[in-house]
Every structure is written in structure tokens, then in C-alpha cells.
HTML snippet that shows the backbone in 3Dmol.js (N, CA, C, O; Angstrom):
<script src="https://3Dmol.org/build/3Dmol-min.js"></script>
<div id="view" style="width:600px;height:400px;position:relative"></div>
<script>
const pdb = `
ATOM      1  N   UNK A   1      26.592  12.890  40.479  1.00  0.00           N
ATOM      2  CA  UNK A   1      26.707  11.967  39.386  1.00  0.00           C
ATOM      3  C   UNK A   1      26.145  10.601  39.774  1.00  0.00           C
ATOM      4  O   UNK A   1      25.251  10.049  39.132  1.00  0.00           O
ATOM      5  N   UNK A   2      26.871   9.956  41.146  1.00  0.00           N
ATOM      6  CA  UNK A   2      25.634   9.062  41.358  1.00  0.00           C
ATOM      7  C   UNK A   2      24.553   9.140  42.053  1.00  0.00           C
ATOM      8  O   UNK A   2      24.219   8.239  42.823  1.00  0.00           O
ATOM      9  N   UNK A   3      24.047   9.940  41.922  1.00  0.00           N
ATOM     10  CA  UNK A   3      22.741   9.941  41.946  1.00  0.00           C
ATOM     11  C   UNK A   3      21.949  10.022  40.727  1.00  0.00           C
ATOM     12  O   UNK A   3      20.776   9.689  40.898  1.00  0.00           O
ATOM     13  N   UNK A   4      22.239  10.347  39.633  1.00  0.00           N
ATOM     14  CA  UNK A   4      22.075  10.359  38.784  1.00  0.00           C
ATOM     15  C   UNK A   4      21.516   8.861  37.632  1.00  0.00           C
ATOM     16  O   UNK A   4      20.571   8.468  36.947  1.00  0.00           O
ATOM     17  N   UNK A   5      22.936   8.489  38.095  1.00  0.00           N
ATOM     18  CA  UNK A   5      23.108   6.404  38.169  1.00  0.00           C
ATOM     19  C   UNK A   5      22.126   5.882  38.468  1.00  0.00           C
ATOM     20  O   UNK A   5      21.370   5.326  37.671  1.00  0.00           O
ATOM     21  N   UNK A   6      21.910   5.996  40.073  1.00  0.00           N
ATOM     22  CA  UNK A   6      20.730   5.529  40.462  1.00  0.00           C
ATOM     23  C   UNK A   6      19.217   6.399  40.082  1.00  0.00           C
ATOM     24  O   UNK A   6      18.349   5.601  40.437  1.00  0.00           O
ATOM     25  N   UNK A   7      18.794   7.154  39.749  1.00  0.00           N
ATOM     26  CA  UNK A   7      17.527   7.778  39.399  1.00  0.00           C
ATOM     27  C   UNK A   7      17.432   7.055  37.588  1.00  0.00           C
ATOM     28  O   UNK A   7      16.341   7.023  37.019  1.00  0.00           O
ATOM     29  N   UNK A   8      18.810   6.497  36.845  1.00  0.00           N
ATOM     30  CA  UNK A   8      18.564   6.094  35.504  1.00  0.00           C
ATOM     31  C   UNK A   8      18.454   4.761  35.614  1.00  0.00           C
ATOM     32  O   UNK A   8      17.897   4.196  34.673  1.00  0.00           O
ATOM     33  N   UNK A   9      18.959   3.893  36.799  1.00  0.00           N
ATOM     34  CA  UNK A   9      18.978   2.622  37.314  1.00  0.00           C
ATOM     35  C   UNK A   9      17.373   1.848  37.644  1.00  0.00           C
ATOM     36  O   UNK A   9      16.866   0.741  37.461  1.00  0.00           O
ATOM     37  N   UNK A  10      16.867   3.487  38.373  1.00  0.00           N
ATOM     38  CA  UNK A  10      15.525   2.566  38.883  1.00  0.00           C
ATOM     39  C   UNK A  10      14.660   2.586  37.948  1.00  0.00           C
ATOM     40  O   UNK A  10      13.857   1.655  37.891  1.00  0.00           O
ATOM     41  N   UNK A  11      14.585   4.138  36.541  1.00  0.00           N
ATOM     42  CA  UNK A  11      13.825   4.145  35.970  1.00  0.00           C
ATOM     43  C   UNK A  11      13.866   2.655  34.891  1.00  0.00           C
ATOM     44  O   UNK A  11      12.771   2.126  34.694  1.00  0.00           O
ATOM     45  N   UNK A  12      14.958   2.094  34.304  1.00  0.00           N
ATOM     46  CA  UNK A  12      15.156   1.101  33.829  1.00  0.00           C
ATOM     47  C   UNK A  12      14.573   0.035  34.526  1.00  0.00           C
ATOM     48  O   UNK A  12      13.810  -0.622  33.818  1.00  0.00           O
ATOM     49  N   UNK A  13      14.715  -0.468  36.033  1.00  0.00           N
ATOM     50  CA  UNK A  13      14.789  -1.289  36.669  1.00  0.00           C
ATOM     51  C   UNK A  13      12.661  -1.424  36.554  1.00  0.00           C
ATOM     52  O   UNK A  13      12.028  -2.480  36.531  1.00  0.00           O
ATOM     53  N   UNK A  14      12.139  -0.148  36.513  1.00  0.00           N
ATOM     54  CA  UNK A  14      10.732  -0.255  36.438  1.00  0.00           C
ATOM     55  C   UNK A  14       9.983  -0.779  34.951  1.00  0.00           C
ATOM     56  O   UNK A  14       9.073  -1.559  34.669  1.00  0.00           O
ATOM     57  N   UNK A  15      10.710  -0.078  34.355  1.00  0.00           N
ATOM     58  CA  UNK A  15      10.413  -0.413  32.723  1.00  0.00           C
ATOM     59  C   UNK A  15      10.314  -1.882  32.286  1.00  0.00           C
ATOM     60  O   UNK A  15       9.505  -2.514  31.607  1.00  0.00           O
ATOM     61  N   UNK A  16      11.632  -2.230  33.040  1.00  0.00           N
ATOM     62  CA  UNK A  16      11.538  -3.749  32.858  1.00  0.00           C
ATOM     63  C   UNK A  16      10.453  -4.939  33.239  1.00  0.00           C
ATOM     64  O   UNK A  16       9.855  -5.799  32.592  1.00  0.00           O
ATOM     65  N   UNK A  17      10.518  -4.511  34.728  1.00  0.00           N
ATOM     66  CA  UNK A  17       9.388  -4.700  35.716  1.00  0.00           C
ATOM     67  C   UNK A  17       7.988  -4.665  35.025  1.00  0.00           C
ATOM     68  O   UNK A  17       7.187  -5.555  35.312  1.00  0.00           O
ATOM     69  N   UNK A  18       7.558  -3.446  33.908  1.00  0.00           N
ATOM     70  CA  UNK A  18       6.649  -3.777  33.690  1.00  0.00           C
ATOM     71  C   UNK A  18       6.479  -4.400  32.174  1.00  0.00           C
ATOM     72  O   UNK A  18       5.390  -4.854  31.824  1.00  0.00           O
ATOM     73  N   UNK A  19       7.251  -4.397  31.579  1.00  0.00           N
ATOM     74  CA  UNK A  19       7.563  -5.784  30.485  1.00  0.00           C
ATOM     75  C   UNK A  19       7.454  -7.324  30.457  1.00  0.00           C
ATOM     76  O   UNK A  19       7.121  -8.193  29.651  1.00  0.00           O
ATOM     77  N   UNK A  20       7.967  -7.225  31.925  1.00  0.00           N
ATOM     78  CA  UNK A  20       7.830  -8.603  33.039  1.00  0.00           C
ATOM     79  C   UNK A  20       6.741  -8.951  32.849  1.00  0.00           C
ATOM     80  O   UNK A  20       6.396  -9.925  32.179  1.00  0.00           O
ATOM     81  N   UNK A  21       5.756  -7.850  33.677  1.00  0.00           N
ATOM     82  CA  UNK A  21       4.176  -7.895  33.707  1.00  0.00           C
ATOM     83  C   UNK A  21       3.352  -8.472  32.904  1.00  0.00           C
ATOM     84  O   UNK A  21       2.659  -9.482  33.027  1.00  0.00           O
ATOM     85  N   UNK A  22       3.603  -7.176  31.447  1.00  0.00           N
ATOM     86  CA  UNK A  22       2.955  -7.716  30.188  1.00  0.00           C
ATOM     87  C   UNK A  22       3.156  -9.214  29.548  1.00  0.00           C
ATOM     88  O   UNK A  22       2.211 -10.002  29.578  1.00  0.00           O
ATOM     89  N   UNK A  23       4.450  -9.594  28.951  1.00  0.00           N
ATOM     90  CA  UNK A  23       4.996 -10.481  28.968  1.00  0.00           C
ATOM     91  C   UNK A  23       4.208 -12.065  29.867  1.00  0.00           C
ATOM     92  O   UNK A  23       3.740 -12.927  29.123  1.00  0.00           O
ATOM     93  N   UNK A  24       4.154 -12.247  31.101  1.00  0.00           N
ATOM     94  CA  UNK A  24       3.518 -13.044  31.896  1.00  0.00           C
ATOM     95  C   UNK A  24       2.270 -12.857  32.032  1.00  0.00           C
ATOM     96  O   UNK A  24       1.704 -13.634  32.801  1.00  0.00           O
ATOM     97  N   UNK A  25       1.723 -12.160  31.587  1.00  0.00           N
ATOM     98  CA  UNK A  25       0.184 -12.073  31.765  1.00  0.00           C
ATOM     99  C   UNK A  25      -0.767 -12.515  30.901  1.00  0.00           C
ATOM    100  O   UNK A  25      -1.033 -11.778  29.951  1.00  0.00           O
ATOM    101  N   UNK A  26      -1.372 -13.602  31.016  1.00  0.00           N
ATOM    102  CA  UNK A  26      -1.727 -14.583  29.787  1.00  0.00           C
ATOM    103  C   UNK A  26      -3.298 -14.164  29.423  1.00  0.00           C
ATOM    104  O   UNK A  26      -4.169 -14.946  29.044  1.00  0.00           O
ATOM    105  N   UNK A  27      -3.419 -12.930  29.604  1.00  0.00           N
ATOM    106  CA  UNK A  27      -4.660 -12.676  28.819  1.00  0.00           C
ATOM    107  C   UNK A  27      -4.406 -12.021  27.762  1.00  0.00           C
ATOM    108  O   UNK A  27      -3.561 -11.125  27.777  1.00  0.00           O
ATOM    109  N   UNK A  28      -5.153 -12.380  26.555  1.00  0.00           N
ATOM    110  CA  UNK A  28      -4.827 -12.135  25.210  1.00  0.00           C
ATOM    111  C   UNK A  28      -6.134 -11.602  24.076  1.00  0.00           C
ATOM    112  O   UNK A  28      -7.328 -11.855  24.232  1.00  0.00           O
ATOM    113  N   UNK A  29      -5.718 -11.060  23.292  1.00  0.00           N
ATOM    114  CA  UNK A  29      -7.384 -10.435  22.013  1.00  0.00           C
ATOM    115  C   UNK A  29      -7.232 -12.251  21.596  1.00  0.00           C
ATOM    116  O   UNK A  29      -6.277 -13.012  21.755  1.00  0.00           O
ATOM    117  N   UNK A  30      -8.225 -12.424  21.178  1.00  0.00           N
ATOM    118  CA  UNK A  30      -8.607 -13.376  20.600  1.00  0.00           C
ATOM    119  C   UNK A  30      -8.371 -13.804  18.972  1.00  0.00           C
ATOM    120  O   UNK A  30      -7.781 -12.866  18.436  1.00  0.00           O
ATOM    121  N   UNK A  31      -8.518 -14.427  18.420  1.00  0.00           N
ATOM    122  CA  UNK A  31      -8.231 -14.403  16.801  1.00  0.00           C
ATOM    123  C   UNK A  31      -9.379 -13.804  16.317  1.00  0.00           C
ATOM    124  O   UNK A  31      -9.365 -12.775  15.641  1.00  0.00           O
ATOM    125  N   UNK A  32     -10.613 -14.555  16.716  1.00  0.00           N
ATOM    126  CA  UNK A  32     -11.704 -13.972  15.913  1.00  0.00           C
ATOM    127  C   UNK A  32     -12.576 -12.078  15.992  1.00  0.00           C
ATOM    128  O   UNK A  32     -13.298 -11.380  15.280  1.00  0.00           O
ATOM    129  N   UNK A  33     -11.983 -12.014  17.143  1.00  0.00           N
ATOM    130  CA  UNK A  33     -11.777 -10.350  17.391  1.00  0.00           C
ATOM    131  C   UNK A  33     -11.160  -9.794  16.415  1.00  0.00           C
ATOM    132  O   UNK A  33     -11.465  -8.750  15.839  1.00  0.00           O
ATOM    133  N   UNK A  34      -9.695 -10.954  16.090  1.00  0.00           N
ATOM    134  CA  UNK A  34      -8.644  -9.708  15.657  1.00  0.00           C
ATOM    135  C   UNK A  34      -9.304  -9.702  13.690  1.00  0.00           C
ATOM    136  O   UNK A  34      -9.193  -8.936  12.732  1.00  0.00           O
ATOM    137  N   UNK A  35      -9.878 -10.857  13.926  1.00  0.00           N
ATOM    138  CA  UNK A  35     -10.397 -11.173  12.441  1.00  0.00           C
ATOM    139  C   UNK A  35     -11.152 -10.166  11.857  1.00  0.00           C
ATOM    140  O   UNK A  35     -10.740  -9.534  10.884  1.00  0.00           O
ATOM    141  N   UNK A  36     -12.648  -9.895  12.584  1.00  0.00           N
ATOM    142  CA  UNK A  36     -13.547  -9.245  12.333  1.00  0.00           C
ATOM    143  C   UNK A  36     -13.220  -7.688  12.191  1.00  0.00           C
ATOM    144  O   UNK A  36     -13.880  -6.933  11.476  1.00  0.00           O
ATOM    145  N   UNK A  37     -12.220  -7.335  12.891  1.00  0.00           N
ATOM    146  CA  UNK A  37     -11.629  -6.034  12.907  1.00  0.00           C
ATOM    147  C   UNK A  37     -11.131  -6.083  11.865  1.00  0.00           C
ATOM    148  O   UNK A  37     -11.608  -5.142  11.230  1.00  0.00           O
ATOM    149  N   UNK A  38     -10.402  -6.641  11.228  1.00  0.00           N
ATOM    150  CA  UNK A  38      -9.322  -7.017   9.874  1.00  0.00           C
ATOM    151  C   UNK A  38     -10.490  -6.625   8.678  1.00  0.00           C
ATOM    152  O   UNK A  38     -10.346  -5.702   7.876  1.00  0.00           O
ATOM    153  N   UNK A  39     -11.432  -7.347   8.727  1.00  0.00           N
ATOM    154  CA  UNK A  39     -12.465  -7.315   7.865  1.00  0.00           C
ATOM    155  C   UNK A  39     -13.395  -6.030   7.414  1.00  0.00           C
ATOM    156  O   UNK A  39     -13.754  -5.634   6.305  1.00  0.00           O
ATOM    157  N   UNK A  40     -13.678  -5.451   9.030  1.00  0.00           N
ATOM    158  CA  UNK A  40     -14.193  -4.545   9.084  1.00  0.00           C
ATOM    159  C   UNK A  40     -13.356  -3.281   8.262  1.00  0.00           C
ATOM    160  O   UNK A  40     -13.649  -2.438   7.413  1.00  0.00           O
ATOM    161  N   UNK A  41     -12.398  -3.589   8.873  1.00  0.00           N
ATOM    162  CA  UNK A  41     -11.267  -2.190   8.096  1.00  0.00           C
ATOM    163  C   UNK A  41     -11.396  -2.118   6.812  1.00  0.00           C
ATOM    164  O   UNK A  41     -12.050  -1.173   6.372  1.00  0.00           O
ATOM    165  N   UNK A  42     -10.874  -2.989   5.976  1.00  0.00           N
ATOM    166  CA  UNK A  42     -10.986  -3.917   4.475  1.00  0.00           C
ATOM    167  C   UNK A  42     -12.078  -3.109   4.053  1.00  0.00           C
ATOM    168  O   UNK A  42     -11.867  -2.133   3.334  1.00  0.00           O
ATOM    169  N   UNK A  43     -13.318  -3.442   4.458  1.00  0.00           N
ATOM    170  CA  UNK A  43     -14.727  -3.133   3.969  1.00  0.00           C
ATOM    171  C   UNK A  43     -14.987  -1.626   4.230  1.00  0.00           C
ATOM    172  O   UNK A  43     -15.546  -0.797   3.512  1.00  0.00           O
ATOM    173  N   UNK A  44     -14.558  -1.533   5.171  1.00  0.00           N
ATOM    174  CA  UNK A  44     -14.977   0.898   5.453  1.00  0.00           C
ATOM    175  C   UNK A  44     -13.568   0.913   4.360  1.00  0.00           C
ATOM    176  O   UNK A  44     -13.787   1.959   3.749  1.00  0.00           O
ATOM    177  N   UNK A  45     -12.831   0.594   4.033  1.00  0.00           N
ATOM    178  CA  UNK A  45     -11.641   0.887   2.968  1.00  0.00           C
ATOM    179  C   UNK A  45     -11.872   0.928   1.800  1.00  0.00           C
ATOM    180  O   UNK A  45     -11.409   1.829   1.100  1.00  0.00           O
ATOM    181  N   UNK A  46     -12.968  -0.443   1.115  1.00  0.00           N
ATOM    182  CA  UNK A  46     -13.576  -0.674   0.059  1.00  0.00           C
ATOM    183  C   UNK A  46     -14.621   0.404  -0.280  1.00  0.00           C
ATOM    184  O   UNK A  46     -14.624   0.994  -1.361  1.00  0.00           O
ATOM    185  N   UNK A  47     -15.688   0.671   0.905  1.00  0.00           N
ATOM    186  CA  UNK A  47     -16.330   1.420   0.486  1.00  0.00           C
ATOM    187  C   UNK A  47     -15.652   3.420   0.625  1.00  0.00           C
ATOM    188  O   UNK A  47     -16.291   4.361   0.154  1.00  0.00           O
ATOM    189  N   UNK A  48     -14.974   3.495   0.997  1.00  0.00           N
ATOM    190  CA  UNK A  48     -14.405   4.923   1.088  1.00  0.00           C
ATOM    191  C   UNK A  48     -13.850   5.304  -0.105  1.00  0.00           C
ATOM    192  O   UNK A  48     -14.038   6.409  -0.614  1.00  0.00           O
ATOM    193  N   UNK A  49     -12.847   4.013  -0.794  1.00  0.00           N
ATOM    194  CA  UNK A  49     -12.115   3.758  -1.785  1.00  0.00           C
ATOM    195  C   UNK A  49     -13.294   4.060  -3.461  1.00  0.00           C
ATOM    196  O   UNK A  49     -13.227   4.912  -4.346  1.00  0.00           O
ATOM    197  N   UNK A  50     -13.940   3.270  -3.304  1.00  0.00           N
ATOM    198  CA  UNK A  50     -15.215   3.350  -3.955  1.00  0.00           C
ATOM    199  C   UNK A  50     -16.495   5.006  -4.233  1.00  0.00           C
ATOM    200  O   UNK A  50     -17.131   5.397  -5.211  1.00  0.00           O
ATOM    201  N   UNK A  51     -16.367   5.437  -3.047  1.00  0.00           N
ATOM    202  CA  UNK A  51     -16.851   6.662  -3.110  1.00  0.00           C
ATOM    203  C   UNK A  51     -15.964   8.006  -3.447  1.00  0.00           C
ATOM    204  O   UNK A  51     -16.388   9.142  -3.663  1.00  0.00           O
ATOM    205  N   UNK A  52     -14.691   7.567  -3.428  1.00  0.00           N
ATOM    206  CA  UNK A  52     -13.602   8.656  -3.594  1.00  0.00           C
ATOM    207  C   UNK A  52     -13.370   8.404  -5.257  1.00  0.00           C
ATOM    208  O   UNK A  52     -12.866   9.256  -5.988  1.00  0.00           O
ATOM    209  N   UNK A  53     -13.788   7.198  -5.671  1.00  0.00           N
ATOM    210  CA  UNK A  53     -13.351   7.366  -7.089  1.00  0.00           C
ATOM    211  C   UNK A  53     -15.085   7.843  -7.728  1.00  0.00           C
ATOM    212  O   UNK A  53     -14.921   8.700  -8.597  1.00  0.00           O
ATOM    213  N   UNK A  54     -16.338   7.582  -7.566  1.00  0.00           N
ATOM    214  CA  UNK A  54     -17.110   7.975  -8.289  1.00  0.00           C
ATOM    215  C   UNK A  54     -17.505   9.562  -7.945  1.00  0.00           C
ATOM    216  O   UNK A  54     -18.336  10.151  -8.637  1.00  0.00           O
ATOM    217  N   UNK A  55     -16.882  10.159  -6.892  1.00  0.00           N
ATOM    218  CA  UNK A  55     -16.873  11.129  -7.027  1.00  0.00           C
ATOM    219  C   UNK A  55     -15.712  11.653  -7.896  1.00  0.00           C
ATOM    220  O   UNK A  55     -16.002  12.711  -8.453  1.00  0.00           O
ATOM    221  N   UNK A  56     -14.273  11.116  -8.202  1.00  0.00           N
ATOM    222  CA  UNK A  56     -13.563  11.974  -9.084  1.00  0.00           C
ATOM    223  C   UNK A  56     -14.221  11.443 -10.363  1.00  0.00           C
ATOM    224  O   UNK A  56     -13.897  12.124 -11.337  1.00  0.00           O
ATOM    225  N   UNK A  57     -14.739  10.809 -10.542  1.00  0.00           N
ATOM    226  CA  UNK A  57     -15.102  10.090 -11.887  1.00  0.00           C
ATOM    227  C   UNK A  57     -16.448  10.974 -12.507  1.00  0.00           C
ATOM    228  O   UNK A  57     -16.628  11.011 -13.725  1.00  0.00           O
ATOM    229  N   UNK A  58     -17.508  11.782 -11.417  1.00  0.00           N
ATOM    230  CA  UNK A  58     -18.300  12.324 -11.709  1.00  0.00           C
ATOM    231  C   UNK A  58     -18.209  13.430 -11.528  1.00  0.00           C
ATOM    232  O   UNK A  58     -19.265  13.969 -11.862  1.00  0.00           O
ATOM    233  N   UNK A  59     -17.309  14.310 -11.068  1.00  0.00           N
ATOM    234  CA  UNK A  59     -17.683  15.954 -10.768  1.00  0.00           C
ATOM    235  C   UNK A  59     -16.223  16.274 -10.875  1.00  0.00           C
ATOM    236  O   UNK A  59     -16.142  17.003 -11.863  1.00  0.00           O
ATOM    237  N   UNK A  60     -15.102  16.116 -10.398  1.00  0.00           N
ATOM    238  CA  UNK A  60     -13.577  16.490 -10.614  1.00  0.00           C
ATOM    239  C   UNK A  60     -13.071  16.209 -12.007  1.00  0.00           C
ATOM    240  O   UNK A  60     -12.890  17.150 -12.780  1.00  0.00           O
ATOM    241  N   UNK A  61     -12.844  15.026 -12.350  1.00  0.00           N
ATOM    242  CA  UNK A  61     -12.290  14.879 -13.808  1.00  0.00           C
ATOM    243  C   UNK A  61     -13.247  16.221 -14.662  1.00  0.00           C
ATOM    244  O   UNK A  61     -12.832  17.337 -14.972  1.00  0.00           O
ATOM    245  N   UNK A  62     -14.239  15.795 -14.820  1.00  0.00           N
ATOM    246  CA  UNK A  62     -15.217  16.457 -16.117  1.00  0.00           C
ATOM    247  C   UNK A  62     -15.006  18.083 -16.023  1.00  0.00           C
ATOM    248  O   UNK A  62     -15.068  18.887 -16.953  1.00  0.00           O
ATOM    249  N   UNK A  63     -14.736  18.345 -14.617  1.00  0.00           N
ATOM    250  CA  UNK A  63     -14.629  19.731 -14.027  1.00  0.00           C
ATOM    251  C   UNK A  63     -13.071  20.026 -14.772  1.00  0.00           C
ATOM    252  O   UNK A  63     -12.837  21.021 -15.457  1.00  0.00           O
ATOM    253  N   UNK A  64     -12.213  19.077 -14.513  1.00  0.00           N
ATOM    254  CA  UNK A  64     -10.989  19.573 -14.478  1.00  0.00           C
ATOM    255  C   UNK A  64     -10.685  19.530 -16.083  1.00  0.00           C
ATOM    256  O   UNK A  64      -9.961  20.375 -16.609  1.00  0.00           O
ATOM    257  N   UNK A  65     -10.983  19.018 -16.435  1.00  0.00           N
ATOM    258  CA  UNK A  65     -10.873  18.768 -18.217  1.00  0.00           C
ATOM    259  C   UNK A  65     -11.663  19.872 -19.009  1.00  0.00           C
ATOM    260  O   UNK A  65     -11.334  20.443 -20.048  1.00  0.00           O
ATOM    261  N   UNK A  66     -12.388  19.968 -18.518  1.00  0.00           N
ATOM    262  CA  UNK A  66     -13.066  21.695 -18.966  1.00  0.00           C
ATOM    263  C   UNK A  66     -12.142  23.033 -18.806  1.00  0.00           C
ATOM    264  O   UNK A  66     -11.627  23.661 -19.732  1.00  0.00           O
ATOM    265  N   UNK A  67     -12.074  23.257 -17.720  1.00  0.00           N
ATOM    266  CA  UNK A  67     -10.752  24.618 -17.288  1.00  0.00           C
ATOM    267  C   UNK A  67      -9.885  24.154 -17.709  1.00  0.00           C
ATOM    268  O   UNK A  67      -9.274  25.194 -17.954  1.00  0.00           O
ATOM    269  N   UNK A  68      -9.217  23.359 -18.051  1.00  0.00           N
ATOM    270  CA  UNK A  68      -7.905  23.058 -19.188  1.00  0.00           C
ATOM    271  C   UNK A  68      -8.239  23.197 -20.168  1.00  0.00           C
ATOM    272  O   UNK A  68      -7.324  23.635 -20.865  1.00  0.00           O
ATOM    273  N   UNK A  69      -9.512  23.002 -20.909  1.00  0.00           N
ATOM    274  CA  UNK A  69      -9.707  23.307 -22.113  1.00  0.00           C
ATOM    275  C   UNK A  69     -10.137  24.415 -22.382  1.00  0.00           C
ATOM    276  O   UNK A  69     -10.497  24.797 -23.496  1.00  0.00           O
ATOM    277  N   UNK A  70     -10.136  25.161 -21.153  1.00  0.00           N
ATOM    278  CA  UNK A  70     -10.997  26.502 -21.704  1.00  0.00           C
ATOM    279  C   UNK A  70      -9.605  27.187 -21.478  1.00  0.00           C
ATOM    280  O   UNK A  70      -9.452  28.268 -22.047  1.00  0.00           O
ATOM    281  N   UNK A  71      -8.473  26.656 -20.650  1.00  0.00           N
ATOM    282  CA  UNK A  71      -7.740  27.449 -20.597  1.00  0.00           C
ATOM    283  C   UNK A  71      -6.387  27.540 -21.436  1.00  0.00           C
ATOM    284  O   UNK A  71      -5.508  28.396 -21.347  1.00  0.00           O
ATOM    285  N   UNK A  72      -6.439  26.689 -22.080  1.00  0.00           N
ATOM    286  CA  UNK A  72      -5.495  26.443 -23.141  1.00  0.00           C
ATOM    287  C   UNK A  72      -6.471  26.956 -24.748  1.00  0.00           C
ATOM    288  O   UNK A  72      -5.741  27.307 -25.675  1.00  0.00           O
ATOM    289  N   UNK A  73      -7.170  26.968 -24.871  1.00  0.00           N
ATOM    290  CA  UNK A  73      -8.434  27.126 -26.182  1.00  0.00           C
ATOM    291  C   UNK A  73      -8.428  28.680 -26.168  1.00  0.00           C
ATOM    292  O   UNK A  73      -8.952  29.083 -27.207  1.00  0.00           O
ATOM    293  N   UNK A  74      -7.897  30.013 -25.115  1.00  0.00           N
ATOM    294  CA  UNK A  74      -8.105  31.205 -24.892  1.00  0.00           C
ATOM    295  C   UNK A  74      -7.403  32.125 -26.377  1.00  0.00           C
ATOM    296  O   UNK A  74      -6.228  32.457 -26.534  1.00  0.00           O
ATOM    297  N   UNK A  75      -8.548  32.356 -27.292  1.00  0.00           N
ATOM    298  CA  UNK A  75      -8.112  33.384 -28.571  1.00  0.00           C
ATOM    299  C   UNK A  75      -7.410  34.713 -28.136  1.00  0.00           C
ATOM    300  O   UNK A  75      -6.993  35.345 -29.107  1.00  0.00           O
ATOM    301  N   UNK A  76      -7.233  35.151 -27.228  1.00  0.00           N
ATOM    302  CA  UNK A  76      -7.073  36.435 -26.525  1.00  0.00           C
ATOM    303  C   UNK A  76      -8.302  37.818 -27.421  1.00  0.00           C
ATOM    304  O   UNK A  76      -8.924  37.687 -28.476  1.00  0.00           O
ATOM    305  N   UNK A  77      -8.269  38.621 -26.791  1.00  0.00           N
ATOM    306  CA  UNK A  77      -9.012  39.887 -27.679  1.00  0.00           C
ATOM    307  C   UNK A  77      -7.781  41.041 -28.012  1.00  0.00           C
ATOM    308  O   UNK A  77      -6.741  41.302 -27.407  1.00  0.00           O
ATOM    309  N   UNK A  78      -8.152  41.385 -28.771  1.00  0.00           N
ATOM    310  CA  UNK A  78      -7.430  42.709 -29.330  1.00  0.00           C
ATOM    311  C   UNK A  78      -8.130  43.907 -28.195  1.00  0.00           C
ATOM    312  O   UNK A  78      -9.314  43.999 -27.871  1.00  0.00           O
ATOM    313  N   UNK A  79      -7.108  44.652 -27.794  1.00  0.00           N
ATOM    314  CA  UNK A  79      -7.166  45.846 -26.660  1.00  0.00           C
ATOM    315  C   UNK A  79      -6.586  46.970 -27.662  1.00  0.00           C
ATOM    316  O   UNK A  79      -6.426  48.125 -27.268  1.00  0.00           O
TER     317      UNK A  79
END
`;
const viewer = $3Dmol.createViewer("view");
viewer.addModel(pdb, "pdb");
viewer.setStyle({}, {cartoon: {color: "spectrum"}});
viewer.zoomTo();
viewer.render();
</script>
């Protein structure tokens, strides 16, 4: 059991240790890094966003509004 203590003691005792690390270590991303990334995202978002609707706008809707209408519009045949 204590050994146990101590094997949950040191793993803590390291964790911390390297929180310490991070924490004190004064190198940092920059703003204008974090900017351009911000932007970049935004814009592949805009345009993905943009291509996902003129494709439902040109081939899914028109598609899908047809087989509903053909499938609700069905006279049946006499057998």
C-alpha cells in the first residue's frame, strides 16, 4: 500500500514539475500568428460554407423535390 503512495506521489510530484516548466517558460505564439490563423480559418470556412450551399442549391434541392413529387403524384396501375 505504500508503495503505492509513493509511485502516486512521484507521478503527481512530476506532473507538477512539468507545469512548473510550462508556466515559467516565457516563450510564447505571437498575436499576429495567432491572428492570421484566426483569419485563415474564417476564410477556408467562408469558402467551404459557400460551396456546400451552391451545391445543395444546384443539384440536391431540385433532385430532392422531384422524388417527392414523383413520389407522392404515384396514380398506382390496376393489376
Amino acid at each position: 500500500m505504500r508503495n503505492l503512495i509513493n509511485k502516486i506521489k512521484s507521478k503527481f510530484q512530476k506532473s507538477v514539475t512539468t507545469v512548473q516548466n510550462v508556466i515559467v517558460e516565457k516563450r510564447a505564439e505571437g498575436y499576429i500568428d495567432t491572428a492570421v490563423k484566426i483569419i485563415i480559418g474564417v476564410v477556408i470556412g467562408g469558402v467551404l460554407l459557400a460551396g456546400l450551399y451552391t451545391l445543395f442549391n444546384t443539384s440536391v434541392i431540385p433532385t430532392l423535390t422531384t422524388k417527392i413529387g414523383e413520389m407522392f403524384s404515384y396514380t398506382g396501375a390496376a393489376a
